[in-house]
C-alpha positions, 0 to 999 in steps of 0.5 A: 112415518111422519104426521105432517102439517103445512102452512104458506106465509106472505114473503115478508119479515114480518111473517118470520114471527109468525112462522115461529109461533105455528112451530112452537103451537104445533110442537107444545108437549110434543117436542123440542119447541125452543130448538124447533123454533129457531131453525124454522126462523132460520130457514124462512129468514134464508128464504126471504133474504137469498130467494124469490120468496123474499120479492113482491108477491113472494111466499114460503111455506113451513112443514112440520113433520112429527115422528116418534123420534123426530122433528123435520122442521122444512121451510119451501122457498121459490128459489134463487140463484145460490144453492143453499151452503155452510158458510166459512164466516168470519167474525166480520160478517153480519150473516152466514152462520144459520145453516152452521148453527143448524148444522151443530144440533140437528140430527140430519140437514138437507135440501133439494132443489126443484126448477121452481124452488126448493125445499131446506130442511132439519131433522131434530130429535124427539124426546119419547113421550 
């Protein structure tokens, strides 16, 4: 069983930032903060560049969900065209390399998508306390 916590941000880079820091408050002396914090800045910055999230009025939302073995870091977009997907990036590319990183050091990682959006995911384990 998961303790959960929820927040919406405004569409916009600048509340990337701020993403980050409800992440790393939630997760002081509970967790790996710094692996934490960085799929969380992945995940909400794929939101605002690849889904309806990132355009006018836009929002996501940031879910932390705290066991005893595990962070699931989620971020909640309004969805897009793409699926969310492991990029084949070069050294060319600027991008692409997010769900990769993730993918390296995250327990498990997922995502579902839903008519109206969809949901990304990570789960990192959890030093016991």
């Amino acid at each position: 069983m998961l303790t959960k916590w929820c927040r919406a941000f405004q569409g916009m880079p600048e509340e990337v930032p701020h993403a980050r820091h409800f992440v790393a408050s939630l997760l002081a002396d509970r967790g790996p903060v710094e692996d934490a914090v960085l799929v969380v800045s992945e995940l909400a910055t794929n939101a605002l560049r690849h889904t309806l999230s990132g355009s006018d009025g836009g929002r996501f939302f940031v879910i932390v969900g705290l066991g005893d073995d595990v962070v699931r870091i989620e971020v909640v977009d309004q969805g897009g065209e793409l699926v969310p997907h492991l990029c084949h990036a070069t050294d060319r590319e600027e991008g692409g390399r997010g769900l990769r990183l993730i993918a390296a050091f995250a327990k498990n990682w997922g995502y579902t998508v839903w008519r109206d959006g969809r949901s990304v995911w990570a789960e990192l384990a959890r030093a016991s306390a």
